[in-house]
N, C-alpha and C positions, 0 to 999 in steps of 0.2 A: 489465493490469487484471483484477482478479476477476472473472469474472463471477456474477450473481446467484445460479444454482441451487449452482455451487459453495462459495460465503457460506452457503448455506442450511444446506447440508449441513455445514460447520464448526460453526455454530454450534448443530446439533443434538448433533453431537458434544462441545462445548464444555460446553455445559448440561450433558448426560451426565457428565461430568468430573467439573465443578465442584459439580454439586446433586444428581448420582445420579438424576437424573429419566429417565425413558424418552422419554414420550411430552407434552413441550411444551406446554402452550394459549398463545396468542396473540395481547394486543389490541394494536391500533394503533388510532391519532386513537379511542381511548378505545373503540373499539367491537369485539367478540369477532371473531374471525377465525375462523371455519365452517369456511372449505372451503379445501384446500391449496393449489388455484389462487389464492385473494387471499390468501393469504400469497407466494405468487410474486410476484403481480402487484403488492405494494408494495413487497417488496424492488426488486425489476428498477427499476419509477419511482426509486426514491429511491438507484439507482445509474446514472442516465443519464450517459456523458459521463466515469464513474468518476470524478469530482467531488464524487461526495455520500458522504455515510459513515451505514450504518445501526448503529444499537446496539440493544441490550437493556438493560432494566431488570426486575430480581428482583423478584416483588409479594411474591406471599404464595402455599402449595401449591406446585401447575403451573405457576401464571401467571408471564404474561413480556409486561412492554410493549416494543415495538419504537420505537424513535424513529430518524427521518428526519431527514436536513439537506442542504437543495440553495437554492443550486449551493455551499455552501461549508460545512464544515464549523465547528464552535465553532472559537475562535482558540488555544485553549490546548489542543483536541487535534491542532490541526495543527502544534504545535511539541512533543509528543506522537510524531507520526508521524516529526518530522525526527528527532527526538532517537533513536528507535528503528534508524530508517534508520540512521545513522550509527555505531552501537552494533553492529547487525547486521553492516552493514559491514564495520567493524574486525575483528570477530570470526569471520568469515564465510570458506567454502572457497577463496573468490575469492581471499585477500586471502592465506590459508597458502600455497594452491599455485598461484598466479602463475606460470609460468615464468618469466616474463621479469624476476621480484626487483620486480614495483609496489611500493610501500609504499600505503597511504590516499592519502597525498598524493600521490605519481608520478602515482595513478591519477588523483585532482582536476585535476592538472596538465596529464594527455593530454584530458583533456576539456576544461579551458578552454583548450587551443592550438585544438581543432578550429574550424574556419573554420564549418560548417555548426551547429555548436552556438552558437558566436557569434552568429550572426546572429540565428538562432533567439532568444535572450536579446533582442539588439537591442530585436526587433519587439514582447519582453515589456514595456520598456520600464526591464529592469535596468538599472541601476546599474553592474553588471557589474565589478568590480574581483575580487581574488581573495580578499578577506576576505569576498567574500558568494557567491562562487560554492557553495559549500555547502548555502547557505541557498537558492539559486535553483534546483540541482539539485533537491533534497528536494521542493520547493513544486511543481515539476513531475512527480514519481513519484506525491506526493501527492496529485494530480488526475488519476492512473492516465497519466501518459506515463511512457516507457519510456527512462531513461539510455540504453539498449543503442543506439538506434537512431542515435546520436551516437555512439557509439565507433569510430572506422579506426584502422588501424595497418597501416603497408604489412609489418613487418614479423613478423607473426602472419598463420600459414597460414590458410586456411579453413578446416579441423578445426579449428586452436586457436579460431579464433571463433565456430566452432557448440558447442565444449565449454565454453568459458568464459564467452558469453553464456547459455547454458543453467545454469549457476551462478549465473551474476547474477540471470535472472530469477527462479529457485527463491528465491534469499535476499530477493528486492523484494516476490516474493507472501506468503510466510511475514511478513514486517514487516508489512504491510499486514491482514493476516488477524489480529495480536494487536494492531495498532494501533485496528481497529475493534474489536475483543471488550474491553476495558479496561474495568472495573467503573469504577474510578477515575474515569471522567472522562465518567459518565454525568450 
């Protein structure tokens, strides 16, 4: 999961990017944002549980509306999120330098054998077949839980799983980070 102050800071940089602005102004629930602490203090609410997804919206000058959505994000950027995930994925360090030859799907496939990730689904109340496993992982990164944490493999050292989870997660935060910054689907 992002945490908040780190979001912040993306997204000051993002502005800078995209608008050439320096220095931001800020309203939320329609009303100016003063002081740098309530601008923390609604990011952070509106990422409790990493559930919630905040964005921006471009006015006019400086300004910038912030909008919030808890506990669940709009429907179409949360298939937005999968779609990226999966993109990312495919494209992604993990996926080139596997040792062990994963492909996408090998990888889908080690995760839907695991017993503990199984269950886990279970108690979601999936479906669970392997045409939606996909779709069930994604929906669960996307409420800030972490694939990693479901991943064994007796056969991958503990280096290989402190190196290769550390890929993974770099590639889930990066998705997540232009998943919420998306003009598009403000």
């Amino acid at each position: 999961m992002i945490l908040y102050y780190e979001w912040l800071s993306y997204l000051k940089k993002e502005i800078k990017r995209k608008f050439n602005i320096e220095n931001p102004t800020f309203y939320a629930n329609k009303k100016l944002v003063k002081e740098e602490e309530e601008l923390h203090q609604f990011v952070k609410e509106n990422f409790i549980m990493g559930s919630t997804c905040v964005k921006y919206r471009y006015l006019e000058g400086n300004n910038f509306e912030l909008k919030g959505f808890y506990p669940d994000p709009p429907e179409k950027l949360v298939d937005k999120i999968i779609n990226d995930f999966l993109d990312s994925l495919e494209k992604s360090n993990l996926v080139k330098k596997f040792e062990l030859g994963y492909t996408v799907i090998n990888y889908y496939e080690a995760l839907y054998n695991n017993a503990e990730l199984k269950e886990t689904l279970d108690i979601a109340g999936s479906v669970y077949d392997e045409s939606e496993i996909k779709i069930e992982l994604t929906w669960l990164i996307s409420r800030g839980h972490s694939i990693i944490t479901f991943f064994k493999d007796p056969t991958i050292t503990d280096t290989d799983i402190t190196y290769h989870l550390k890929v993974e997660l770099d590639t889930i935060e990066n998705m997540l980070k232009s998943g919420y910054l998306t003009l598009e689907y403000l």
